[in-house]
N, C-alpha and C positions, 0 to 999 in steps of 0.2 A: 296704249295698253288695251288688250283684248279684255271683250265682256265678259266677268268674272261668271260660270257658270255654277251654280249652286242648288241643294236640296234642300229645302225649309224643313224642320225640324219641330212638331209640337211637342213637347214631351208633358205629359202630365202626370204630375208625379200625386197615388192617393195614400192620402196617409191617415192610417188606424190606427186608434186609440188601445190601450192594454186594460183600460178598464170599458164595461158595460153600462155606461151613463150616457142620459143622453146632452149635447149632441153626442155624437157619435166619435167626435175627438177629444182627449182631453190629454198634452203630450205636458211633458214635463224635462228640464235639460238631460236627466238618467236616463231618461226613457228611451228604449229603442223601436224606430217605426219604422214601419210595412212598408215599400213605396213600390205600387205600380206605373213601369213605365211605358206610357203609351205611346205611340210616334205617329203624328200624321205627314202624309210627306209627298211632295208635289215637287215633280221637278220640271226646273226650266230649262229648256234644251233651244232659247232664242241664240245662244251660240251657233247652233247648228246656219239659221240662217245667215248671221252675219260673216260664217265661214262659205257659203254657197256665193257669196256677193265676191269672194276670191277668187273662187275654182274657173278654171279655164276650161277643164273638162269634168265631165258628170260625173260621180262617182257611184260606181256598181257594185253593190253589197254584196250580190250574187258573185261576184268574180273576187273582189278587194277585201271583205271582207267587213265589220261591222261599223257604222259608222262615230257614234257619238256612245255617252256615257248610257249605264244600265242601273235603274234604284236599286238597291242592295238589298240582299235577300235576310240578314241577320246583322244586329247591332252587337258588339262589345261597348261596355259602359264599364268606367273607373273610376270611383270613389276615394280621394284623397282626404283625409280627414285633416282638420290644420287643429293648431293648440294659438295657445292665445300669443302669440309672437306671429301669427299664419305663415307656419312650417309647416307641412306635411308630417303628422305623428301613426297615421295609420294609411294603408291602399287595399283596397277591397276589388277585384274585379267580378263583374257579371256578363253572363253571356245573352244572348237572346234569339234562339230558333224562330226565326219572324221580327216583327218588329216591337214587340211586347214580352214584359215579363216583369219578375216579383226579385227585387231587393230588398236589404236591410242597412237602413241608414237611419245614424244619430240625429238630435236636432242639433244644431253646429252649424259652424262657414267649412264648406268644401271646397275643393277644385274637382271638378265633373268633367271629364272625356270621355268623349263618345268616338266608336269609327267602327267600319262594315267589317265585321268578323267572315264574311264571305268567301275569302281571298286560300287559295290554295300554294301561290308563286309568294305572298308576302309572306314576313319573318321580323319579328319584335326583339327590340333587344335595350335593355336599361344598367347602366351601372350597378345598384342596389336598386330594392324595392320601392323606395318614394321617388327615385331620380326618374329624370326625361325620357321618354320611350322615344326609341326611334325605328322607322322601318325599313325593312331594304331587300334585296333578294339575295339567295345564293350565287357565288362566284362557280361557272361553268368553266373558266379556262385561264390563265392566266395575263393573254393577250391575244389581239386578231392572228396573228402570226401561228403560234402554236395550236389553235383551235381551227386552223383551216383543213375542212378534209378536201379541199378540191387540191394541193399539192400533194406529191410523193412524201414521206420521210426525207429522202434522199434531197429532195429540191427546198425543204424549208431547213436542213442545215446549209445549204449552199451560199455562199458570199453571194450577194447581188448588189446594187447601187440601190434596191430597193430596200436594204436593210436600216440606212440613214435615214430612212423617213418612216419606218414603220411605231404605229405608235402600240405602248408595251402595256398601257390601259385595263387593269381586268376586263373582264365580257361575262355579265354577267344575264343570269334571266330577266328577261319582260317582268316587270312590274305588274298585278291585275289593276284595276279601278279602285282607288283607294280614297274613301271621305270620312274627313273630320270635324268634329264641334269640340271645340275646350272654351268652357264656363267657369273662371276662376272665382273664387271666392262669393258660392252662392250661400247665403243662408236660408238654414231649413229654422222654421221658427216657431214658437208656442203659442202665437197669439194668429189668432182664428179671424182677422180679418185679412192676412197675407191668404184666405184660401179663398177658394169658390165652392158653395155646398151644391154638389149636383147628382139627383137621385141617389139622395140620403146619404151622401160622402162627402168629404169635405179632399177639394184635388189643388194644388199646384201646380202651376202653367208655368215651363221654359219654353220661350222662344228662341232660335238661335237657327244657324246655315250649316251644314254637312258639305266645309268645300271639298272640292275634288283634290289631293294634292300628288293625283299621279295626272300628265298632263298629255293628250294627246297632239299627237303628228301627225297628217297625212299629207305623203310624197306622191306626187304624178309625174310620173318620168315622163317624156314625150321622147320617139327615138326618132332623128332625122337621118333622112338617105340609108333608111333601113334596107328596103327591096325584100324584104323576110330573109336577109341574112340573119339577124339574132330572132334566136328562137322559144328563152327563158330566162331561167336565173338556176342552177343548182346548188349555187354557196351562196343565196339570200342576201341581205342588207345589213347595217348595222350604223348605227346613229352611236357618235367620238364623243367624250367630252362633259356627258350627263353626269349629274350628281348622283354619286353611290347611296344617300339613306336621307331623309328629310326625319327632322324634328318633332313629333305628333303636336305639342307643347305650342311651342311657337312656329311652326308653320317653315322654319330655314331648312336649308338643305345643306349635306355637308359638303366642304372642301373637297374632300375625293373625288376622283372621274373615275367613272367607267364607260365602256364600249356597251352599246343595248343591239341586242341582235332580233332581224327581225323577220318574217316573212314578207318573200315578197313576187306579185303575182303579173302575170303579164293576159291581156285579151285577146284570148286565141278566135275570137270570134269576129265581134261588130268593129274593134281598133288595134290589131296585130301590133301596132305601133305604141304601142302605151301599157307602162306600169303603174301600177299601183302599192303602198304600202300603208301599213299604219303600225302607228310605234307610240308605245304607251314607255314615259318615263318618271323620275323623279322632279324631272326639269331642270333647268342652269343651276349651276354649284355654288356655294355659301352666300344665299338668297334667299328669301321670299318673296316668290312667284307675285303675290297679290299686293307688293310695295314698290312701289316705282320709285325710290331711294333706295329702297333695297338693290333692286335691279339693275340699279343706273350704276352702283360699287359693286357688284359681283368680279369677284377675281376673272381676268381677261383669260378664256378659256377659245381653246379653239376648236368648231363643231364641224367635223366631216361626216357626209353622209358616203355610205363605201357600198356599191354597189357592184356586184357577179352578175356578168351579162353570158350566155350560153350563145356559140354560134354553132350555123347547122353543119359545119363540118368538125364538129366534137369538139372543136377546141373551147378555150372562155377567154374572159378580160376581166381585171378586176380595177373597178374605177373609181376615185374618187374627188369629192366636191365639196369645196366649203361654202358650207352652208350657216357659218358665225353670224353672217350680222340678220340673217332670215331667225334663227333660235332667240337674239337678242331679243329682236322685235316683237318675238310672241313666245314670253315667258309663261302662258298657260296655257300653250298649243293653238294650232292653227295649220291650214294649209301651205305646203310648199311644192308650188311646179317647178320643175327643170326641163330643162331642156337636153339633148346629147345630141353631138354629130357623129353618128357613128364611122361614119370616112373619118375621125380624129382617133378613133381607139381601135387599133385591128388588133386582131388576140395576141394570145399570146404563143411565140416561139419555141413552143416545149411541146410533146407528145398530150394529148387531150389527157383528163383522168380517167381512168379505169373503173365501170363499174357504174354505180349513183342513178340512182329513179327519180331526180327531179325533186324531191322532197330538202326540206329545211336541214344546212348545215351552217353550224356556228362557227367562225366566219371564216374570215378571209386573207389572204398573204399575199407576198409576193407584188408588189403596191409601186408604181414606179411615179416621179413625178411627171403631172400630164400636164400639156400644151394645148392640147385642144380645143373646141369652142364647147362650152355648156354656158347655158342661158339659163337663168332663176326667174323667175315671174316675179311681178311685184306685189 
């Protein structure tokens, strides 16, 4: 299991009294209090290194694009109020521009979730109001096939031998950077030694981790016996097989697959011969990432990495690689090299596409099965 990467999380929670005595607290079970939540927060990015101890080749942020995870610019915090059976009887959410702000919470046992309201690509979605939040992104297409624009109209209704293997997988958006803390069953209490009195307040300290539960990839394609025949990618990459929405609650991820599509960039400079990608997802399907029982029963899912190579006579190829037991291995991301012999994939037989600047299309068709030699790193 890779080294769980996480963001410590202080929260301090200060809570004001309704009457004017001193001290300055005096709660009572009726009473409702003030609670500022404070967050300090350090992250550890030692992943980073023990991902460097993989890489075969360097990775260029300037070309590849960014490397490891970013602290979150804004907390959302969830207040589950339980009754005396601890059900959920109430859910309160607060937002937080930064990483601080002002709540109103009972004295009671809660369940508290926290995660980065930051996120533009995520999308929340619960049964009713006290059930599970789960997160996930919007569906862009229905399957690689259909969301390919490097094909004609004409050529993706066409019978091919490539249709028996195309997989029918939604394709949905990238995931942004997504961290969680859930605090079940905290009690907020009346008696003034659970606090610490600090310049003239009396605060509550939670400690707890903000883990990451969108989980990074990065792919280093190596191209052999290129010669500067391939020249890019204009139908991008797309990682098979990921789980559509994780669990905020407990940390699983759902059964569903979907296709994650991605960018992906080639070194027109110092390594003409090598790509790079990075691919932010949910992680392997009805799982949690950070149990290694959990991981070891995950439904047997199969992970192609599918990559669009451009060559310099317009045409492309679209190729793909499973990459299952490399995903197994690194249920919370990690690096993966490959290898391609480009003498094993010459393009494809059709008129090149019309048109297209190079830029990001979601994905790819027309898929045959391949023979050729690809290498995986270890």
């Amino acid at each position: 299991m890779s080294r769980r990467p996480f963001i410590t999380v202080i929260a301090a929670l200060l809570v004001l009294g309704s009457c004017n005595i001193e001290p300055p607290l005096h709660l009572r079970k009726s009473a409702t209090t003030s609670v500022v939540l404070q967050t300090e927060i350090t992250a550890e990015f030692l992943w980073q290194l023990d991902w460097q101890a993989q890489w075969e080749y360097s990775w260029r942020t300037d070309i590849y694009g960014p490397l490891g995870y970013s602290e979150p610019k804004g907390i959302r915090m969830h207040i589950y109020t339980l009754d005396d059976e601890i059900l959920p009887k109430s859910h309160h959410i607060y937002n937080f521009n930064g990483l601080e702000g002002q709540v109103e919470i009972f004295v009671g046992v809660h369940n508290l979730l926290f995660h980065n309201n930051d996120s533009e690509a995520l999308l929340y979605r619960s049964e009713d109001e006290l059930s599970d939040i789960s997160a996930y992104t919007r569906v862009i297409s229905s399957g690689l096939r259909t969301s390919s624009l490097v094909q004609t109209v004409a050529q993706k209704m066409s019978a091919t031998k490539a249709d028996d293997s195309l997989i029918e997988e939604p394709v949905t958006l990238m995931p942004d950077e997504l961290f969680v803390l859930y605090d079940p069953e905290h009690k907020i209490t009346d008696n003034l030694e659970d606090y610490e009195y600090i310049d003239g307040r009396y605060v509550l300290r939670i400690k707890g981790e903000l883990e990451p539960r969108t989980f990074i990839y990065l792919f280093q394609v190596k191209l052999l016996n290129n010669y500067g025949r391939v020249t890019g990618s204009m139908g991008g990459a797309a990682l098979t097989g990921m789980a559509e929405s994780v669990n905020l609650r407990t940390g699983v991820t759902s059964s569903e697959t979907v296709s994650v599509p991605m960018d992906i960039r080639m070194d027109q400079t110092e390594n003409p011969d090598m790509f790079g990608a990075r691919c932010l997802s949910f992680g392997m399907p009805g799982c949690d990432a950070y149990d290694a029982g959990s991981v070891a029963s995950a439904p047997e899912t199969r992970h192609w990495f599918v990559l669009n190579v451009n060559f310099r006579t317009g045409r492309y190829k679209n190729i793909r690689i499973d990459v299952t037991d490399q995903i197994r291995a690194l249920p919370t991301g990690g690096v993966i090299p490959l290898e391609i012999d480009v003498d094993d994939f010459p393009p494809e037989d059709i008129d090149p596409p019309v048109g297209g600047d190079g830029a990001f299309n979601p994905l790819i068709g027309n898929w045959e099965e391949q023979t050729g030699h690809t290498t995986i790193g270890n």
